[in-house]
C-alpha positions as CSV (number, residue, x, y, z in Angstrom):
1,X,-84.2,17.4,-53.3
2,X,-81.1,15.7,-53.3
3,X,-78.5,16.1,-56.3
4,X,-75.6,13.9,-57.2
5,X,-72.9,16.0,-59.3
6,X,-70.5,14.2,-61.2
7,X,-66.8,15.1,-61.6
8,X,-63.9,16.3,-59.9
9,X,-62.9,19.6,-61.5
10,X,-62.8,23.3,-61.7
11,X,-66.0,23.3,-63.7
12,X,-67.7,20.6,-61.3
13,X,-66.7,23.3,-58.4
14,X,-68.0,25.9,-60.0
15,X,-71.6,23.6,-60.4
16,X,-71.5,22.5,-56.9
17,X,-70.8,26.1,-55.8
18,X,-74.0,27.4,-57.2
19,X,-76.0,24.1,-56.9
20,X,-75.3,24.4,-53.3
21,X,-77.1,28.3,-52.9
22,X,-80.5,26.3,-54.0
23,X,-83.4,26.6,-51.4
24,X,-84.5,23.3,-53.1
25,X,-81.6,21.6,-52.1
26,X,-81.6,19.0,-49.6
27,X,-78.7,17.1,-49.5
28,X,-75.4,17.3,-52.6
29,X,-73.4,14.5,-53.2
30,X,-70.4,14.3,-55.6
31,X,-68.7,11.4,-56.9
32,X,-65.5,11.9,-57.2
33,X,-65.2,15.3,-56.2
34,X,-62.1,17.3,-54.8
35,X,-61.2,19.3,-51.7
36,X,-63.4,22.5,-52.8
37,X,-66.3,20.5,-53.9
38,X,-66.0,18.9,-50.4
39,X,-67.1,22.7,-49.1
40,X,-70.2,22.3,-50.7
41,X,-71.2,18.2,-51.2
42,X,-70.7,15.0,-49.6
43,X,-68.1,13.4,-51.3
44,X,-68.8,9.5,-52.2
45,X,-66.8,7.0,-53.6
46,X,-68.3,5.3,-57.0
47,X,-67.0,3.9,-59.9
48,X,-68.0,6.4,-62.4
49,X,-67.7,3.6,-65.0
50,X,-69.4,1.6,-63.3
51,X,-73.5,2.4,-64.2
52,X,-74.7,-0.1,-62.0
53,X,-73.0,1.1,-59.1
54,X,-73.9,4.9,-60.1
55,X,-77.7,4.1,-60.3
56,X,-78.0,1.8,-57.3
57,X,-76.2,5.0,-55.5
58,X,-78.9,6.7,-57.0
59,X,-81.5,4.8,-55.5
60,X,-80.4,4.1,-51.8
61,X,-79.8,8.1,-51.3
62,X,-83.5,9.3,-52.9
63,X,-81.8,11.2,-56.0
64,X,-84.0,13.6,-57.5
65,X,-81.4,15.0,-60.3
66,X,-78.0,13.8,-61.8
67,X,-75.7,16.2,-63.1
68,X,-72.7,14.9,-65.4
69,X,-69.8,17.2,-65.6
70,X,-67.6,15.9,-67.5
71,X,-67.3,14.6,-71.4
72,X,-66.3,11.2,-71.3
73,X,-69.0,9.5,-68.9
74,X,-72.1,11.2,-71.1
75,X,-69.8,9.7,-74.4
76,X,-69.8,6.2,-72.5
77,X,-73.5,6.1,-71.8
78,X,-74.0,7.3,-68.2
79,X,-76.8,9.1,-69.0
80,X,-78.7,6.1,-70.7
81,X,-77.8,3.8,-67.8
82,X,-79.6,6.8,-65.3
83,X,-82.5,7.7,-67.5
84,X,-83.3,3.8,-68.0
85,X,-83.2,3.2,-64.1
86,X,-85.7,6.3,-63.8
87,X,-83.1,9.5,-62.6
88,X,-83.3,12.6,-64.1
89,X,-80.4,13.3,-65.6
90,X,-78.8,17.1,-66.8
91,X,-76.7,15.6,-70.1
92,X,-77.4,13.9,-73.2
93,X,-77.1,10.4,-74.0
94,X,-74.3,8.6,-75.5
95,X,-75.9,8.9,-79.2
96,X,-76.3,13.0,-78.9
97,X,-72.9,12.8,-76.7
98,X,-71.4,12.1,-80.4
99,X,-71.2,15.9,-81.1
100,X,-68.7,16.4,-79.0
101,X,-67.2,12.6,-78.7
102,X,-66.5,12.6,-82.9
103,X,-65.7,15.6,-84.8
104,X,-66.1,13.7,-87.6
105,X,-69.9,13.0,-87.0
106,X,-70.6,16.6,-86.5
107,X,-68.8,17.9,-89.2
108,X,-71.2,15.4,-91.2
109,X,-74.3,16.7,-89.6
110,X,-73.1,20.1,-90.3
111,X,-72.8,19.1,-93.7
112,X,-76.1,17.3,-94.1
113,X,-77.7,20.7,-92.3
114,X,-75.9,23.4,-94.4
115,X,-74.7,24.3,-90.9
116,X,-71.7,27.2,-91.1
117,X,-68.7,25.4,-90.4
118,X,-65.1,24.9,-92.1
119,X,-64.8,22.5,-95.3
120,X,-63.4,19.5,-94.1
121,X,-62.3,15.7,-95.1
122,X,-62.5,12.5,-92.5
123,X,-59.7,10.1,-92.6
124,X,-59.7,6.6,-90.8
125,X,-56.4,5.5,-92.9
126,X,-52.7,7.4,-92.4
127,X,-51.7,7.4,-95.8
128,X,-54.8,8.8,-97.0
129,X,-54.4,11.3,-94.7
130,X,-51.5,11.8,-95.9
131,X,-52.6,12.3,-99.4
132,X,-55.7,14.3,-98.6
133,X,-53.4,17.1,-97.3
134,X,-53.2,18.5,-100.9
135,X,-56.8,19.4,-100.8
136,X,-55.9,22.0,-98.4
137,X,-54.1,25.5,-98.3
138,X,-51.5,26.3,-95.4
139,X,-51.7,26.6,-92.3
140,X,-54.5,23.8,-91.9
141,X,-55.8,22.4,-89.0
142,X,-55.9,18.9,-87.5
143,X,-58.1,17.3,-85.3
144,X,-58.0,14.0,-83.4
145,X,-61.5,12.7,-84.0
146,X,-62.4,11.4,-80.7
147,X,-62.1,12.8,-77.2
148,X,-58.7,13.7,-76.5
149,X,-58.9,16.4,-73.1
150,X,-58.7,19.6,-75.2
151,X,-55.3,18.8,-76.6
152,X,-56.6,16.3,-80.0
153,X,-56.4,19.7,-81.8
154,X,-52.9,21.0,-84.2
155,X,-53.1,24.0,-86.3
156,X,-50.2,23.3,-89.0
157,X,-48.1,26.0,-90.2
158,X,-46.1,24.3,-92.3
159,X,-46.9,20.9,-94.7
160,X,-44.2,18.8,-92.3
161,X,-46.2,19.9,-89.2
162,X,-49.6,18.7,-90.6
163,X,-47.8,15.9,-91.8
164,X,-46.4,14.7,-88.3
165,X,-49.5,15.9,-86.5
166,X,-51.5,13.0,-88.9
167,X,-48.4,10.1,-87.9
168,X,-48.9,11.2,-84.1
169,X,-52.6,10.7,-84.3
170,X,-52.5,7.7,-86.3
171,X,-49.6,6.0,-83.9
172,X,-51.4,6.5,-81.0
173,X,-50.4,10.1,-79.6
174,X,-53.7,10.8,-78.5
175,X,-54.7,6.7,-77.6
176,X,-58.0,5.9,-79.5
177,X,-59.1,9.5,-79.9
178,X,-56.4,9.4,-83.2
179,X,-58.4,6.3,-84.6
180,X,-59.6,8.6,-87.0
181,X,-58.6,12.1,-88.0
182,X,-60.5,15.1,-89.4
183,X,-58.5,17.6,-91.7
184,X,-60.1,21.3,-91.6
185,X,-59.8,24.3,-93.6
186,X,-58.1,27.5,-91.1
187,X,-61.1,29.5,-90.6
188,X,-59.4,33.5,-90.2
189,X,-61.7,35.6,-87.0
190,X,-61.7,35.8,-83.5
191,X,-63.1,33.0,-81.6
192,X,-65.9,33.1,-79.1
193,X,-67.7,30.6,-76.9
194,X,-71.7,29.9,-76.7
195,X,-73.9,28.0,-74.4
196,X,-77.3,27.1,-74.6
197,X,-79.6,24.8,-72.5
198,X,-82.2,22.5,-74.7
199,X,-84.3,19.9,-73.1
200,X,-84.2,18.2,-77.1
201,X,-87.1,20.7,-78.2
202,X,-87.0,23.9,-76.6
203,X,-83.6,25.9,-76.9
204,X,-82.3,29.1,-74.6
205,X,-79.5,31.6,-74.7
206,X,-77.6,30.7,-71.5
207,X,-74.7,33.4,-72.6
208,X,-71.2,34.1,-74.1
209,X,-67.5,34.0,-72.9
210,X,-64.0,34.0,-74.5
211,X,-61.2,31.1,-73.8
212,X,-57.9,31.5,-73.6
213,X,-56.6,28.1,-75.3
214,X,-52.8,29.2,-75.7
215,X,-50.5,28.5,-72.5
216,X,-48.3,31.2,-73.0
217,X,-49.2,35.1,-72.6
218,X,-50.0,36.7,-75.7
219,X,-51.4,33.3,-76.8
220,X,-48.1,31.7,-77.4
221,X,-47.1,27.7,-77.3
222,X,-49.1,24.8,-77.5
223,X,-52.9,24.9,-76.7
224,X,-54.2,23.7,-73.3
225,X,-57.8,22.9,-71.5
226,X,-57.9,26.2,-71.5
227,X,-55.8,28.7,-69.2
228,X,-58.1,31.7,-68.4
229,X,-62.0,32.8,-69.9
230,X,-64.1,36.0,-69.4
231,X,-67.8,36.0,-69.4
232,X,-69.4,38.2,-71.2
233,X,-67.8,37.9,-75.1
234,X,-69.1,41.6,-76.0
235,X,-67.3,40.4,-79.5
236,X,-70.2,37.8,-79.9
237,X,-72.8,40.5,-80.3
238,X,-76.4,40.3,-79.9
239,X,-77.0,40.0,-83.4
240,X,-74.0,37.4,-84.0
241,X,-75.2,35.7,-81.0
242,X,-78.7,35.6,-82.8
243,X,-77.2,34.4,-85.6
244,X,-75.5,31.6,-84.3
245,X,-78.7,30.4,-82.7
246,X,-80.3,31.0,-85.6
247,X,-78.3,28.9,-88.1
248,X,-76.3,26.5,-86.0
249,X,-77.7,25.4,-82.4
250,X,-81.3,25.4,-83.4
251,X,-80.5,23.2,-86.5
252,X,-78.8,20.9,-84.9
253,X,-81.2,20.5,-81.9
254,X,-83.8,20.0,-84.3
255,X,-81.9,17.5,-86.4
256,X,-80.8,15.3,-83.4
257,X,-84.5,15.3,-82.3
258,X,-85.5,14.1,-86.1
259,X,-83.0,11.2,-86.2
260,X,-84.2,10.4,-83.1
261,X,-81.0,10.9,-80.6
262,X,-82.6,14.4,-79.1
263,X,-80.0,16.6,-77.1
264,X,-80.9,17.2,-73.8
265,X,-78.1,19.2,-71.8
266,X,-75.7,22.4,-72.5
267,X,-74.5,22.4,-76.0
268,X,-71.8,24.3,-75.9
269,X,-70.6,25.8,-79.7
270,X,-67.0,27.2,-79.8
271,X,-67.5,29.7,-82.6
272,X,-65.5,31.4,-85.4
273,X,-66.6,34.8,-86.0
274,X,-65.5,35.6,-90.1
275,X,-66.4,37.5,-92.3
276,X,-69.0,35.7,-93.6
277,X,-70.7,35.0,-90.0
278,X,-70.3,32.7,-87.0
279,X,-68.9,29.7,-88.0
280,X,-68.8,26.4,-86.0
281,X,-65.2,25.3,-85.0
282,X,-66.7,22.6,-82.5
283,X,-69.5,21.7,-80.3
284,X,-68.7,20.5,-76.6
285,X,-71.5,18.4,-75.1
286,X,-71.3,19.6,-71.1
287,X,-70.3,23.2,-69.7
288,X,-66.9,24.3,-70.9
289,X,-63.5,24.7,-68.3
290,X,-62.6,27.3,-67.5
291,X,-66.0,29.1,-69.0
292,X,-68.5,27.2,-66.8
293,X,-66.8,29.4,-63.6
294,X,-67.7,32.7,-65.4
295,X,-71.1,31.5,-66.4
296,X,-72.1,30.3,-62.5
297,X,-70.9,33.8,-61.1
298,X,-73.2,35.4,-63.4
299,X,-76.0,33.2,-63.7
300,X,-79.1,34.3,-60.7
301,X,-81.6,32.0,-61.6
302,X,-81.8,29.1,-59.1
303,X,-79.5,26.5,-61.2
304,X,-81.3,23.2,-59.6
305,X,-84.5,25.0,-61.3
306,X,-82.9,25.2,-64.3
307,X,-81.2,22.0,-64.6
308,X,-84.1,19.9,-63.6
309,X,-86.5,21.0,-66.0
310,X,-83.8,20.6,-69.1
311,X,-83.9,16.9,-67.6
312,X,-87.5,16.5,-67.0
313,X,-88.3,18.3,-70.5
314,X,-89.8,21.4,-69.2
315,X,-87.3,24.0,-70.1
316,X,-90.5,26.1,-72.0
317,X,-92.1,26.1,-68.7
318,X,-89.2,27.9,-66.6
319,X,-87.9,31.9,-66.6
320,X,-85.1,31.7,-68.8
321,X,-81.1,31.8,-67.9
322,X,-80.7,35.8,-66.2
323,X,-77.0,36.6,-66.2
324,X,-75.5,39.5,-64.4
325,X,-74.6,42.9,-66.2
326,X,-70.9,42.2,-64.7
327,X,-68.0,40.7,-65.9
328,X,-66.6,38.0,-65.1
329,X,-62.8,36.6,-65.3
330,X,-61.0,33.5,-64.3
331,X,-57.1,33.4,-64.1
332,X,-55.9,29.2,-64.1
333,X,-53.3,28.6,-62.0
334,X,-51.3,25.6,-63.5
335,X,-48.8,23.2,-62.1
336,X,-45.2,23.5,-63.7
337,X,-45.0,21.7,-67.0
338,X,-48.4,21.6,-68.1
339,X,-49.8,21.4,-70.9
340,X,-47.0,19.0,-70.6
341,X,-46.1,16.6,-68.0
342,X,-47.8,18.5,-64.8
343,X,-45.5,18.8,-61.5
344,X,-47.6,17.3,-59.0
345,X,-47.3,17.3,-55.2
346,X,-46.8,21.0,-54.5
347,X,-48.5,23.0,-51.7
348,X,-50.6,25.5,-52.2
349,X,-52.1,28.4,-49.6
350,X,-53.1,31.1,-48.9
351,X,-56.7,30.7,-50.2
352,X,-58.7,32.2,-47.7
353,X,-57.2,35.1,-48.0
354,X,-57.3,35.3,-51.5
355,X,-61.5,34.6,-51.2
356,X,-63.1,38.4,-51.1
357,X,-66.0,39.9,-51.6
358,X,-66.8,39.2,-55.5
359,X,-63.8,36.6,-55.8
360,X,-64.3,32.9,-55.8
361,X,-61.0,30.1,-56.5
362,X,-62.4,26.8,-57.8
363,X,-60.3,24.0,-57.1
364,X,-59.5,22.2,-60.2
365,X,-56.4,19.9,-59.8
366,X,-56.1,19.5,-56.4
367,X,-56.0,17.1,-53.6
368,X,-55.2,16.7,-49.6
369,X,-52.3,15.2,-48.2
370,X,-51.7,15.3,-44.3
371,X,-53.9,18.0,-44.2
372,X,-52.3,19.7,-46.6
373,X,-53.6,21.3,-49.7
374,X,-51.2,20.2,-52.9
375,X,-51.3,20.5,-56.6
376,X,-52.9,17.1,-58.3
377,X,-53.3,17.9,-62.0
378,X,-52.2,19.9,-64.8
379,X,-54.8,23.2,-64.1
380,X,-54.8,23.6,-60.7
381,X,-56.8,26.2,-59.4
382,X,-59.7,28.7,-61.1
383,X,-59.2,32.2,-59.3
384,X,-62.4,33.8,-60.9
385,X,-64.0,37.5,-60.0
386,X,-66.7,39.3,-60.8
387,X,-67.1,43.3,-60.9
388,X,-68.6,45.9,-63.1
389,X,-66.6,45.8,-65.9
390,X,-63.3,43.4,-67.3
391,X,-60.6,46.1,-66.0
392,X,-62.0,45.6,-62.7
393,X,-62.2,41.9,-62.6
394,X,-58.9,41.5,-64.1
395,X,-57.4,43.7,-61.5
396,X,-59.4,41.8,-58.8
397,X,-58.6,38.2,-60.0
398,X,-55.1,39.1,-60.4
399,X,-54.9,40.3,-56.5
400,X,-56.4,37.1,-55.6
401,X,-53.7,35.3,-57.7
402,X,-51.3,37.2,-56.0
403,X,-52.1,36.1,-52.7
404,X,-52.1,32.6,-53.2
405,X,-48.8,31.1,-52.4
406,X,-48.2,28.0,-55.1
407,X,-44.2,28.4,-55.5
408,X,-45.1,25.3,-58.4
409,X,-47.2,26.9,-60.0
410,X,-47.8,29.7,-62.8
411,X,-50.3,31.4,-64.6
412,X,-51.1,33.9,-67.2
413,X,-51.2,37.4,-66.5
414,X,-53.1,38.8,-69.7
415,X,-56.4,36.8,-69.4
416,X,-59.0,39.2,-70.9
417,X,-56.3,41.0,-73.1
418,X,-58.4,41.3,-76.5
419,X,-61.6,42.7,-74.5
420,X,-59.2,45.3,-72.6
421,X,-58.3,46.4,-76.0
422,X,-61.0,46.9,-77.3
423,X,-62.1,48.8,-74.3
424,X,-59.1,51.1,-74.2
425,X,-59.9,52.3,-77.9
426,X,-63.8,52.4,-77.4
């Protein structure tokens, strides 16, 4: 069979990694792909925008199954344009894609559903923004309603901060993304990530990982795309994780299907866990980044399997997701500046030598010049490894970071703090 992959990141790396170890695998294309997917797929030149192009691709190269990476194609309709022409495709259409491209619209459904999830207000006006503030206790949280990279999100401290974080949406901080704004109530736990695959009907676990959103060690400064995850999220335990299926995923799978938009795809829910129960903070609509690199080093099934019969409808009919016992980490390596302005341009090596047994670096942010590997983004490079436990992949990923030479670069070192913890007291 042969696969085109969309996207040009860590997580797309990570996809075309394990894509690639497939015995039903002919040929892997990816469009547009970076230097590590290039280790594993063909890379082609298409107009991701352009659905016409993408399909007639499609077409003249015999594809059997498209997989969409990232957000913002399955929000502008890829999918539909695909599915229409005849393709496969692993990803929801743009109607279902609305879960992750407007947090208004899922906070509705959530309401409609007596889904678990903050109390909330939706704004499309600035001074009534403004105005709604008073509805809500400090610190409160913001959100940009529309897609916005990870960074559409501000948890306000104080009244002024909420205050300017509604002005920057509304003047165009995050471009159309601020068109509207959601305010949130601050939900108090510890936050965990969930994944499950649904073909619009049937739904399956496909596992747990933690995040680690801040960019600073010790989750300090501004929040990011996400600077580090660990798969599994022991914290999300099996009868949380039931939980969550339970009273969020399946509901919402069941009510897409009923208003006739069915979810086909990874729904990804990032979770509060309170007092009270997982709670839905947000759904994502594709694989997460940095979690999707965890996921694929512990997933064993054959992921073309799996992917193809969410597309085809026939997830009931295949073994379910089997993850490895192990844990996984990734460590990001980011390019000077980010989550600001990312300092692009700077070499990087020292790779190969960094690749062991168990130890896998996903190029995120990178590209070649001359020959030469250099930075290209704000996250850079994944260094993810797998090992019996999370003491044991930290110390692993960590020697991997260590032999990478990126002298513009930086990283976290604590990735996997709150489950060491937790494992130094157990």
């Amino acid at each position: 069979m042969n696969v085109l992959l969309i996207g040009s990141g860590g997580r797309e790396h990570a996809l075309a990694w394990k894509l690639a170890q497939s015995p039903k695998l002919d040929r892997l294309f990816a469009a547009p792909g970076n230097p590590g997917i290039a280790e594993h797929a063909e890379i082609v030149a298409l107009d991701i925008a352009d659905h016409e192009a993408v399909a007639a691709f499609c077409a003249a190269h015999a594809i059997g199954l498209v997989v969409i990476g990232p957000e913002a194609p399955l929000v502008d309709g890829l999918g539909n344009a695909l599915r229409a022409a005849g393709f496969p495709v692993f990803g929801p259409d743009k109607a279902a894609a609305q879960l992750e491209g407007s947090k208004g619209f899922t906070k509705d459904l959530c309401a409609q559903e007596a889904i678990p999830t903050a109390a909330y207000r939706r704004f499309a006006d600035k001074d009534a923004a403004l105005a709604g503030l008073d509805a809500f206790a400090l610190p409160v949280v913001i959100k940009a309603d529309g897609l916005a990279a990870g960074k559409g999100v501000v948890i306000a401290e104080r009244r002024a901060e909420a205050e300017a974080a509604i002005e920057d949406m509304f003047d165009g901080g995050y471009g159309s993304a601020g068109a509207e704004v959601v305010i949130e109530e601050f939900l108090t736990g510890e936050e965990a990530s969930f994944f499950a695959l649904t073909d619009g009907h049937s739904v399956v676990s496909l596992g747990s990982a933690q995040d680690h959103k801040r960019v600073g060690d010790g989750d300090v400064g501004p929040n990011t795309g996400g600077m580090g995850a660990y798969s599994p999220a022991p914290v999300l335990t099996p009868a949380l994780e039931a939980r969550a299926m339970a009273e969020i995923v399946e509901p919402t799978v069941r009510a897409m299907a009923a208003a006739g938009t069915p979810y086909s795809g990874v729904l990804y829910a990032g979770l509060m866990l309170t007092a009270e129960g997982p709670k839905l903070i947000e759904y994502n609509a594709r694989f997460g980044d940095p979690e999707c690199q965890v996921l694929m080093m512990r997933l064993e099934n054959d992921l073309v399997d799996l992917l193809l019969a969410v597309a085809e409808g026939r997830l009931a009919e295949v073994p379910a997701p089997r993850l490895s016992r192990d844990t996984a980490l990734t460590v990001v390596m980011a390019a000077n500046g980010y989550p600001g302005t990312p300092e692009k341009g700077g070499s990087i090596t020292g790779i190969a030598d960094a690749e062991t047994p168990g130890v896998k670096v996903f190029h995120a942010g990178t590209a070649l010049q001359n020959g030469t590997l250099v930075a290209n983004g704000g996250r850079v490079l994944n260094v993810t490894a797998r090992a019996p436990d999370i003491r044991i992949a930290q110390a692993a990923a960590y020697k991997a970071v260590d032999a990478i030479d990126f002298p513009t670069g930086f990283c976290r070192r604590d990735i996997g703090w709150r489950e060491i913890a937790r494992a130094g007291t157990s």
